[in-house]
Every structure is written in C-alpha cells, then in structure tokens.
C-alpha positions as CSV (number, residue, x, y, z in Angstrom):
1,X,0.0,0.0,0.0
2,X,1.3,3.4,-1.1
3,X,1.6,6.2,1.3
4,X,2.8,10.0,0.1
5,X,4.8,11.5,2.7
6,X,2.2,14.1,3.2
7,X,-0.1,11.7,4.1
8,X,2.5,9.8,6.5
9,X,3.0,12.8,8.1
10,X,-0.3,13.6,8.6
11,X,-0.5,10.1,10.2
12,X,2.4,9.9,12.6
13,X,1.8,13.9,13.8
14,X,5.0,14.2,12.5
15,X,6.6,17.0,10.8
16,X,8.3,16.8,6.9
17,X,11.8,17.9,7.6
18,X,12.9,17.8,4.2
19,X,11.9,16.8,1.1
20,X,9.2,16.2,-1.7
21,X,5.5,15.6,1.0
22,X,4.7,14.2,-2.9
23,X,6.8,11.0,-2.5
24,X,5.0,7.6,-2.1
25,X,6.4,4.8,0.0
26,X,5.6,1.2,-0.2
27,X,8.0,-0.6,2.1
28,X,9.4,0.2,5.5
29,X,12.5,-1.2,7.7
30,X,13.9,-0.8,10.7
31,X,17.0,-2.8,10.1
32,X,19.8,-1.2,7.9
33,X,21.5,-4.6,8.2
34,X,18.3,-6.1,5.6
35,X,16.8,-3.1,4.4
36,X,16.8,-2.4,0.6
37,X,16.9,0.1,-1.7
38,X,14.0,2.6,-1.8
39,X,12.5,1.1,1.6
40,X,12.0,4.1,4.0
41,X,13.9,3.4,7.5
42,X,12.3,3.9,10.7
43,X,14.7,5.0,13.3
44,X,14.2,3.0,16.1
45,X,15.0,3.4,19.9
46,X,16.0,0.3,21.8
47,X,17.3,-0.6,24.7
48,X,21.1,-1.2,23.6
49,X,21.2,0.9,20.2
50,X,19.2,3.7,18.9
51,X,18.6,3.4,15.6
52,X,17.9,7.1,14.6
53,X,22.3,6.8,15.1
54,X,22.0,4.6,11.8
55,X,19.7,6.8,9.1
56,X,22.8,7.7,7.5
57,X,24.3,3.6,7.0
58,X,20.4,3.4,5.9
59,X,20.3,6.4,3.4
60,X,23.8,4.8,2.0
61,X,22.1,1.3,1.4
62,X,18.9,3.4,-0.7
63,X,16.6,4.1,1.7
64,X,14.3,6.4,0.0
65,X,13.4,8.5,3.4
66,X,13.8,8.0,7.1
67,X,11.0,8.5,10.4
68,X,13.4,9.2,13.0
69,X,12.1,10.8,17.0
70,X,15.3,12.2,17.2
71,X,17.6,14.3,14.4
72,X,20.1,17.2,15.1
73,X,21.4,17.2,12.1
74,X,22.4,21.2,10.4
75,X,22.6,19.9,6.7
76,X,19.8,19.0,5.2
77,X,19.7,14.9,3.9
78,X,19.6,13.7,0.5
79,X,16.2,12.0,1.2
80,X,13.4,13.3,2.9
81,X,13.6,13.1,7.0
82,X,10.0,12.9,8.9
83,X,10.7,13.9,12.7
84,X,7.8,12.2,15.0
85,X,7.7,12.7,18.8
86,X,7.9,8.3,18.7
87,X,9.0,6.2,16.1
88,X,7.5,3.0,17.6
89,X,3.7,4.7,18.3
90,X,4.3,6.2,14.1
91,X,4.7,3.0,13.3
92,X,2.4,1.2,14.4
93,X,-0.4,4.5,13.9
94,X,0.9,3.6,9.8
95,X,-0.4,-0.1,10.7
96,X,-3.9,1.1,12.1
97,X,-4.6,3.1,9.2
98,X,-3.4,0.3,6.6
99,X,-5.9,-1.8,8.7
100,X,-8.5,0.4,8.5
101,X,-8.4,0.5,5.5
102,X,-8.3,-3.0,4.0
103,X,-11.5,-5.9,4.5
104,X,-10.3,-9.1,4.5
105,X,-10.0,-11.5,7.6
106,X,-7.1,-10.7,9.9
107,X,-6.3,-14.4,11.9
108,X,-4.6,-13.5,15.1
109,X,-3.0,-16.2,17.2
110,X,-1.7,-16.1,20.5
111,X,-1.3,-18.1,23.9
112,X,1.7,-19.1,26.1
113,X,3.2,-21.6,23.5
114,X,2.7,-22.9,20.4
115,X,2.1,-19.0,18.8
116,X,4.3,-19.1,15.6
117,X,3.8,-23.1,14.8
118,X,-0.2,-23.0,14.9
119,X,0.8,-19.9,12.9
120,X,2.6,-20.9,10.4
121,X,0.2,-24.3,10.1
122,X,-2.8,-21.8,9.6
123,X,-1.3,-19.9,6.7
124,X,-0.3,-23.2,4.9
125,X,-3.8,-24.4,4.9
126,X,-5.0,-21.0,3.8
127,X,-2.9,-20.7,1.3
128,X,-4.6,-23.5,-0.3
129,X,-7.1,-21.0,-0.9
130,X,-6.1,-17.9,-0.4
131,X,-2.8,-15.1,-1.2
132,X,-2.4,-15.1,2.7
133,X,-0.2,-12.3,4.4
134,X,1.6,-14.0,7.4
135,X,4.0,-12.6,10.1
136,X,7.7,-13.4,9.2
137,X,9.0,-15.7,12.2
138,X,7.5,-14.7,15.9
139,X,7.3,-11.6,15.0
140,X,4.5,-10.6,17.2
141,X,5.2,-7.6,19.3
142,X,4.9,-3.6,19.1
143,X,7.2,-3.3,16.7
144,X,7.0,-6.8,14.5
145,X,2.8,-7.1,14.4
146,X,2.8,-3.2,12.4
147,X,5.5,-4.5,10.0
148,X,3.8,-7.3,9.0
149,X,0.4,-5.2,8.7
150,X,2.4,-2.2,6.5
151,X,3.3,-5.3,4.2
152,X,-0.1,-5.7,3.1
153,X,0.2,-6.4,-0.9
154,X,-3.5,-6.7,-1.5
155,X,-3.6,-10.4,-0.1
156,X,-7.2,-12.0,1.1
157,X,-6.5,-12.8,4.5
158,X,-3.9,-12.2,7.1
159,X,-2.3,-14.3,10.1
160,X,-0.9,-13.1,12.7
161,X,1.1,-14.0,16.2
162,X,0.2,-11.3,19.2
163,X,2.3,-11.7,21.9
164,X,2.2,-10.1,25.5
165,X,4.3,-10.3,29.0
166,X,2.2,-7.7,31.0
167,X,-1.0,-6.4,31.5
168,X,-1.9,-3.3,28.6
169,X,0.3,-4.9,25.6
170,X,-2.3,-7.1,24.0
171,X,-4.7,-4.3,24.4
172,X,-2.5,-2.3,21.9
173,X,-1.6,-4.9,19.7
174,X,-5.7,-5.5,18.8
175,X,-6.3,-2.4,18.4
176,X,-3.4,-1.9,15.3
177,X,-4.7,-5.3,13.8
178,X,-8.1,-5.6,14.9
179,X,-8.7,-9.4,14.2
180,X,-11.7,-11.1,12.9
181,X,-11.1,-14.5,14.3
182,X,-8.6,-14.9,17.9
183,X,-7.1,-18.5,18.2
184,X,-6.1,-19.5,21.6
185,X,-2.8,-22.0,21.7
186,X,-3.0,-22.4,25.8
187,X,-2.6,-20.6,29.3
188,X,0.5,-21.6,30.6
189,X,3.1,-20.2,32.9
190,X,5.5,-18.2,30.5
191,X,5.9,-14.7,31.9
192,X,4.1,-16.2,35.2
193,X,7.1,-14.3,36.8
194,X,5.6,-10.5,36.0
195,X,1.7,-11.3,35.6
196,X,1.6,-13.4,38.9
197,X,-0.6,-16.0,37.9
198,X,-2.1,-17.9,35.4
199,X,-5.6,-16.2,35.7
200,X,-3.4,-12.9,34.9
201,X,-2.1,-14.3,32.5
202,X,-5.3,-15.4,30.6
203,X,-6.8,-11.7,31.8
204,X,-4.0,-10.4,29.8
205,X,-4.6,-12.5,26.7
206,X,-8.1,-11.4,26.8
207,X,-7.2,-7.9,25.9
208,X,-7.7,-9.2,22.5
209,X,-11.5,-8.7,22.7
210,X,-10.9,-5.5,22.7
211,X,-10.4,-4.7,19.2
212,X,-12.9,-7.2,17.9
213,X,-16.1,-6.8,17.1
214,X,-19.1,-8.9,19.0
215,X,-20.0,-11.5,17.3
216,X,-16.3,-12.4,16.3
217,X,-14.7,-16.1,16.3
218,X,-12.5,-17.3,18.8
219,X,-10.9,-20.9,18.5
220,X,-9.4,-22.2,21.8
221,X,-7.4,-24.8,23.1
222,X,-10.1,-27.1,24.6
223,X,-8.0,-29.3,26.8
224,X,-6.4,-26.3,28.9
225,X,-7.8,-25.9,32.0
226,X,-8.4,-22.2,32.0
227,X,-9.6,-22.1,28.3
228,X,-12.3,-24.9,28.8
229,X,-13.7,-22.5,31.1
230,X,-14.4,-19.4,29.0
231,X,-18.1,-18.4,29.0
232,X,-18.3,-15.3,26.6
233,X,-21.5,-15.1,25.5
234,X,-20.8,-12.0,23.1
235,X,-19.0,-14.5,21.2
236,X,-18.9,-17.2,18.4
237,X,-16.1,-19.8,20.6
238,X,-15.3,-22.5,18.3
239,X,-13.8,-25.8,20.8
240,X,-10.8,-27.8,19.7
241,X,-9.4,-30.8,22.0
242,X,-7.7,-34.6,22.0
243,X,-8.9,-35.3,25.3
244,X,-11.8,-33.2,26.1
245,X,-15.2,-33.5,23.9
246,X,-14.8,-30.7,21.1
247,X,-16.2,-29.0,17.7
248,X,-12.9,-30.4,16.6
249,X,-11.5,-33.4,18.2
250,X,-8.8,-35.6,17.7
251,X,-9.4,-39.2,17.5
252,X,-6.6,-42.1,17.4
253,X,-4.0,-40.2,17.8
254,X,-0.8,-42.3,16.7
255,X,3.1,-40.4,17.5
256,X,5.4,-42.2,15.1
257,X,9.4,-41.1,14.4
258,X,8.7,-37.0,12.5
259,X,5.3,-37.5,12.0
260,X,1.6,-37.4,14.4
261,X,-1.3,-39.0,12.4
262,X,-4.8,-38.7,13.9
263,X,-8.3,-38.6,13.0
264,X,-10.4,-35.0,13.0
265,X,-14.0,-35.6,14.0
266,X,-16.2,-32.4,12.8
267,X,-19.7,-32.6,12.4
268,X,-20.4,-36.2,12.4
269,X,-17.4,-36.1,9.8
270,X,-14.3,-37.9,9.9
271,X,-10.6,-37.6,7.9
272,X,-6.9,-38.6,8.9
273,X,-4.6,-36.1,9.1
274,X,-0.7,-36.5,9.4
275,X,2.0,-33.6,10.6
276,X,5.6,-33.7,9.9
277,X,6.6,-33.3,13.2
278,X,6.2,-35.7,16.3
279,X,4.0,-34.9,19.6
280,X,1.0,-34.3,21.0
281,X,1.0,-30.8,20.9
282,X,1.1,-30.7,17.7
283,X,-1.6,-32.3,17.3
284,X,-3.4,-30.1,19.1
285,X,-1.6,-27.2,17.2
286,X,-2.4,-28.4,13.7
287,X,-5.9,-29.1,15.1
288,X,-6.7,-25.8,15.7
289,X,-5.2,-24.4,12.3
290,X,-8.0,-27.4,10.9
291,X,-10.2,-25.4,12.6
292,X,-9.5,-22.3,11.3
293,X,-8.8,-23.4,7.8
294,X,-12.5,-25.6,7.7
295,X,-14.1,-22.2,9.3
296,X,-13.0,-20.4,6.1
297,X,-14.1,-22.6,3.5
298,X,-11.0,-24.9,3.3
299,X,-11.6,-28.2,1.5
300,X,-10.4,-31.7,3.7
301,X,-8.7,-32.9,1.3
302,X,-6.4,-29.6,0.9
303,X,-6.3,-29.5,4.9
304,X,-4.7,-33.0,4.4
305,X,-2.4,-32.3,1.6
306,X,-0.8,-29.1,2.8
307,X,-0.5,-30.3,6.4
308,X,1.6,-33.1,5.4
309,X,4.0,-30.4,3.5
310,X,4.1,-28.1,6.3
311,X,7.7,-26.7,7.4
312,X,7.8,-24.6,10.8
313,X,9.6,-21.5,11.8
314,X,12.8,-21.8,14.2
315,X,14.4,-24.0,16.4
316,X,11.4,-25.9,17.4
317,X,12.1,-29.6,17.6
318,X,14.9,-29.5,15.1
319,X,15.9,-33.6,15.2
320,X,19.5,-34.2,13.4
321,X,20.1,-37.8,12.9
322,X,24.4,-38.4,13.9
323,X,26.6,-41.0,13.5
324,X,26.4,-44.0,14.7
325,X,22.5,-43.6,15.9
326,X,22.9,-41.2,17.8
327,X,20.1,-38.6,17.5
328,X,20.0,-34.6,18.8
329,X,16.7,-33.3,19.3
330,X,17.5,-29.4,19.3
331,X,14.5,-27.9,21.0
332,X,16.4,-24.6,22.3
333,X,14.3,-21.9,20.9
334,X,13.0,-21.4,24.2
335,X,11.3,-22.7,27.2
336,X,8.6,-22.5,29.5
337,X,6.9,-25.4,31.9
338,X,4.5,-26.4,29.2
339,X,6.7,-26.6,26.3
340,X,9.4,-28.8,28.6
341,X,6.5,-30.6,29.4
342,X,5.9,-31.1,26.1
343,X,9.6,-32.0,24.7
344,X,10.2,-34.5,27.4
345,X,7.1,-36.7,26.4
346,X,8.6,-36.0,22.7
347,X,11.6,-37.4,23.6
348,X,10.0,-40.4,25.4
349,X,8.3,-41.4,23.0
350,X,10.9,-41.0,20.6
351,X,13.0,-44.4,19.4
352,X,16.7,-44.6,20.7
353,X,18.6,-47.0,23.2
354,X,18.9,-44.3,26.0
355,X,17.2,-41.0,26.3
356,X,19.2,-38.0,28.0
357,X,17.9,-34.6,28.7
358,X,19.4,-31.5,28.7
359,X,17.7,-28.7,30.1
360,X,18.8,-25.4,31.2
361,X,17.0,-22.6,33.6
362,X,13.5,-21.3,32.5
363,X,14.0,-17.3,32.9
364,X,11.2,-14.4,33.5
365,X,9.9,-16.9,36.4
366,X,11.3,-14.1,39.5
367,X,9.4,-15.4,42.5
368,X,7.9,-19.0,40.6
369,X,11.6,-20.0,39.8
370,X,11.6,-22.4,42.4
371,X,8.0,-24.1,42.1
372,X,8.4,-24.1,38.2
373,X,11.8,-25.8,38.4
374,X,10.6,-28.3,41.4
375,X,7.7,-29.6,39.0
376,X,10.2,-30.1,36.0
377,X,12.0,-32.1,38.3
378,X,9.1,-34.3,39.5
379,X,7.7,-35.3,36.4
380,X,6.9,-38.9,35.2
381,X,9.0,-38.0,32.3
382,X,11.9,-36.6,33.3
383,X,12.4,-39.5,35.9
384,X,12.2,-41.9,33.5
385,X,14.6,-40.7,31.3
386,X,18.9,-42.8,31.2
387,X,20.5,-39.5,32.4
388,X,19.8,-35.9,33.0
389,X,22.0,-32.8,32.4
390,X,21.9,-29.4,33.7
391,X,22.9,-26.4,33.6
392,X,21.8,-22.6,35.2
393,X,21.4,-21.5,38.9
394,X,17.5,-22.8,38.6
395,X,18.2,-26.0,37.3
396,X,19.1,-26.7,40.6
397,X,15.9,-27.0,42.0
398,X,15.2,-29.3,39.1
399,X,18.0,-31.6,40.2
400,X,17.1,-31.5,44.2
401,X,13.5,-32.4,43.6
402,X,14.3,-35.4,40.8
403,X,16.4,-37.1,43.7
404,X,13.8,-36.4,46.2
405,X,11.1,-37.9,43.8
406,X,13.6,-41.2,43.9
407,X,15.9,-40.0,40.9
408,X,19.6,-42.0,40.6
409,X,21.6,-39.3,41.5
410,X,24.5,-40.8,40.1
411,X,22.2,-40.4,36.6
412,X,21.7,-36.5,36.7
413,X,24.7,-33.9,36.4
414,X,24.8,-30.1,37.1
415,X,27.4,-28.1,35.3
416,X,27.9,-24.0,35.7
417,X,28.9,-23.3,32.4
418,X,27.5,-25.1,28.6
419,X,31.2,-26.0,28.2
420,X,31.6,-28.0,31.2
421,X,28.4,-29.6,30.5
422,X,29.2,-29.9,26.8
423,X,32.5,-31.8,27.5
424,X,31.2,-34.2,30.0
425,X,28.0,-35.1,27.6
426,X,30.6,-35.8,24.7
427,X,32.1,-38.4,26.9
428,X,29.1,-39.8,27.5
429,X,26.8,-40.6,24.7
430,X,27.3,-43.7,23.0
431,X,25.8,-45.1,19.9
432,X,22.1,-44.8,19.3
433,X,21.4,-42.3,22.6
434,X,18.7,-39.7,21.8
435,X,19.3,-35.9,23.3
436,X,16.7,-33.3,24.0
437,X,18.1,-29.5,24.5
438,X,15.8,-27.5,25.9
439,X,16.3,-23.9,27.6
440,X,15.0,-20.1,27.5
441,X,16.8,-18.5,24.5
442,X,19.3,-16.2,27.0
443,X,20.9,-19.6,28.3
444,X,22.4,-20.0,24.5
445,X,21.4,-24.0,24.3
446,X,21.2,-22.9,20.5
447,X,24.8,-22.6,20.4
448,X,25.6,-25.9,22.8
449,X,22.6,-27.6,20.1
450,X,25.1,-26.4,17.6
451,X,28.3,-27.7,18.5
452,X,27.1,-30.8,20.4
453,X,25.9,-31.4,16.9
454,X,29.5,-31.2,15.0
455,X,31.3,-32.8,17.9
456,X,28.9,-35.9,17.8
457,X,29.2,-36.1,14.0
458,X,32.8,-36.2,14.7
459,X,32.8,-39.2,17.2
C-alpha cells in the first residue's frame, strides 16, 4: 500500500523535515543490516542501540526517506527526514490506518506456546485457498505485528502471532490489527514471573477482545484448563481438544518417528490427518489451524495435503540424525513449563537406546523460579529418562527435587557453564542415545545444540 509522505506525516503527527510531501512509499525497515533500496527506515530506539544513530548507513544502502524521533542534524539529507515525537507509536499508527483501511479477515494467534507453529500451520492451509499475508518468524510484538500489517500487498487474509508479557500490551496490539477470528494455543506459565498468575495471564490474553467486534470467532485450546472454562456469551467460541469433547476433536492419535497422524472428527465427519513433526501438541496445534482453515471454506482434502508439507519456523524440535545412531533433538528456541513438558514426552516417546535430557533454567519466572523448576524435576518423564543434564542456577531446584522424587543421582549432572556440560556429555553418549536441549533463549542452548551437533558427528 502506497503512502505519500504528506499523508505519513499527517499520520504519525510528525513534521516533513525535508523533502518532496509528494513522494510515495511502499516498504518500510527498521534494520539497515536487511533493508533495501527505496525502503524508507524507521529509526528506532531500543534498549542497547538507537537506531535514529543509523539513518545515515540506511540512506547509503537506498533508503528512500527516514521517520526518525530524534535528528540534530544542520545539513539538510539527501532524502526526505520525517521527525515524529515516537518512532514505535508512528509506526504502528501507519499499521492502524493500513488496517483500516483493507477488508479481509485478519487471523490473530496467540497463547503461552505454540504462537508461531499453529501460525505458520494456519497460513499453509489458507494458502490453499487464499494469497495469505503472514507474520515473518514470531514476530508478534509492538514493533513486529505493524510491520507485518504495513506489508499488506492486496492479499485476502492475514495471520498473525500477538504476543504479550504484561498487562496493557495485548490491548495495543488488537487495536493496530483488529482481528476477525482470535485462536487461543493455551494458558500456561510463561511470563508467570511479572503477571503473577495464570488467571493474569489469561486476563492479559483477553485484551484481545478489545479490538474485535461482537459476534467475532475465537478458536481455543479445549484441553487447557483455564480455556475450557471461558463463557463469553458475546462470542462465536469454536472448541478444539484430543482429550476433552470438542467442535474439533482428535481421534486415534498415533506419535510415530517425525510424524503425528490422527483422526479430525467435525460434524459427524471424519478424515486422517498426518503432521511432519512428532508430539502431542502438535496435534493439538495443527488441530486448531483445521479449525481455522475448515471455518474459512478450506476443503479436507487440501487441509490433508498441505499439512503433510508443512515446514515450521525456528528451532522448534529440530531432530539431526548423527553418526552411529545417535540422535540430537534441538528444541532450544525457548522454554517454559509447558513446552518442557511437552519436549520430554517428545523425547520419550521417541526411538533410541537411551534418552538424555538437557535442560537449562526457565528465565522471567522471578518469585515462581523455584515451584516451576521443582515440578520439571518431578515429572513422570523426566524420571524416567537414562541420564539428566543441567545447567543454570535454577536447574538446581530441578536436580534437588528429581532425587527427592527417587531420581539416581549418580544419573543427573549439574554443570555452571554449557562447556563443562558440553565436555562431560561428549564423553558420555554412546551409539544410538537420543538428546533433547531445551532452555530459555538467553541460556544460549542454541549454540551448545550447535556444536554438540559437530562434535557428535565427529565421534
């Protein structure tokens, strides 16, 4: 969509510093590491740089003019500046006029886990269908959802991820995108730590209503807890579960090696369905974006071919097969209870002579560090798994309550540092051994994923 500077201006409250208020722009970055020639930059300011430092580097790489909050520059630019009073609120004021002025439905998805994979599995389905505009990775935020809106191309529906840590953040995001249809992955404990509980945290998540209309769509999680509980009368809810009676429910549900294969039961109506990936929550994922897909007209027969085709964003259970047998199952995007949960039954379930977990701390959890980290440590799962590594100050708790609930502890290791931990493992794994490494990004398990994977191709 085509904006004339005059009209961006008018927009963002900003003021033209410079240039033709004729010019249109199409594209926008933030980034002058990706940005491209005739994209206009938006100076942003973060925490650790401030990108209005950078309009220059982005004027140099062919950006065709700059929104900047801050400029103290005497000479007048080469391109057109735009001063605003907030880069962030300009950018995402562009994103609430784009959507106010396109009609198509806008999918948002969002819960504690499993945002950009019931994402991702959405579009795929759609796109059977429909040109579908989707949000790049888990970009889902203040900055990330208006990008994704400004890149509108004309496209006949829209997914997006909305994510939140605090109370007032979902609020804004719904009101820049204002969806048509909310999925709901789960309430779960991520960002437990600053909300409190998980009642907050569903509170929080239920800022979405605000920007939708009465009347609108929401497909939930059936089988959590707190979603199974909703009563919104104003509302179309649309039920999805494995284990709880559902609109959409999934029947004979069968985890082989990279796949899940069930049965969706809809309206007296039955079909298999198979997902590239193995576990139960992706079932439950892919069941939703079923959901979604058969609410919009979506054919079973194209639900079944594109699922079976579908490739997901990121690190999420990324499983390498090594030499000798040996298998890494890379799950360090990031963590939470749910998702460990999750990985451990994964890895369980998965074939391989012995199963060893690596897990590091869970962060954001402030005063729930140590209850989170004392379940991990008593579940089913994780006791029943050959050997257990650790690593992080938390993990602790994760170690203390395994050998309380009758863990070996000559099976389960704590290191202080990835290398330590990395060095021992190495000596450890022997042919056909399957590893899970799971941690919140800032514990860098990417980068122990990452060379535990060279050094075991090596062995």
């Amino acid at each position: 969509m085509k904006l004339t500077l005059k009209k961006i201006v008018q927009i963002c409250h900003g003021t033209l510093l410079s240039g033709d208020e004729n010019l249109e722009i199409e594209n926008y970055s933030k980034d002058t590491r990706t940005i491209q020639k005739g994209d206009c930059y938006v100076g942003i300011r973060g925490e650790v740089f401030d990108g209005n430092k950078f309009f220059k580097e982005a004027i140099e790489k062919g950006a065709c003019a700059c929104i900047l909050d801050s400029y103290n520059e005497t000479v007048q630019e080469s391109v057109p500046i735009i001063l605003v009073k907030d880069s962030v609120i300009a950018l995402q004021d562009l994103a609430k006029y784009v959507r106010s002025v396109i009609d198509v439905p806008v999918i948002a998805v969002t819960g504690s886990a499993g945002k950009t994979s019931t994402k991702d599995m959405i579009a795929e389905i759609l796109k059977s269908k429909y040109k579908v505009l989707q949000s790049i990775g888990n970009l889902n935020g203040q900055i990330g959802l208006p990008l994704t809106l400004l890149s509108y191309r004309n496209e006949d529906v829209v997914v997006i991820e909305m994510g939140m840590n605090d109370f007032g953040q979902m609020s804004v995001l719904t009101h820049i995108a204002r969806p048509t249809m909310a999925v709901f992955t789960n309430i779960g404990t991520a960002h437990i730590g600053i909300l409190g509980s998980r009642e907050n945290i569903l509170k929080a998540k239920l800022e979405i209503l605000e920007g939708m209309d009465k009347g609108s769509t929401l497909v939930i999680n059936n089988d959590n807890d707190l979603l199974s509980k909703l009563d919104l009368e104003s509302y179309n809810i649309v039920t999805c579960g494995i284990d709880t009676e559902s609109d959409f429910l999934a029947k004979n549900v069968k985890l082989e090696v990279g796949s899940s294969t069930y049965e969706v039961d809809h309206e007296n109506e039955t079909y298999e369905v198979t997902v590239p990936v193995m576990g139960k929550v992706f079932v439950l994922n892919s069941l939703l974006a079923v959901a979604v897909g058969t609410l919009l007209g979506v054919s079973n027969v194209d639900i079944q071919n594109r699922l079976k085709k579908i490739e997901l964003s990121g690190n999420r259970m990324r499983i390498v097969s090594l030499k000798n047998g040996i298998t890494l199952m890379d799950d360090s995007y990031n963590s939470n209870l749910e998702a460990v949960t999750s990985a451990l039954q994964i890895l369980k379930d998965y074939k391989g002579k012995r199963k060893i977990a690596v897990l590091g701390d869970i962060l954001e959890m402030k005063d729930f560090k140590k209850e989170i980290h004392r379940k991990i440590g008593s579940l089913e799962t994780l006791l029943s798994m050959d050997a257990i590594y650790l690593c992080g100050d938390s993990t602790k708790y994760i170690m203390d309550s395994a050998i309380q609930n009758g863990y070996d502890q000559n099976k389960i290791f704590h290191f202080d540092t990835t290398e330590k931990l990395r060095s021992h493992l190495i000596d450890y794994v022997e042919s056909e051994d399957t590893i899970l490494v799971k941690a919140s990004r800032d514990m860098h398990f990417k980068e122990l994923a990452q060379n535990l994977e060279k050094d075991l191709s090596e062995k």
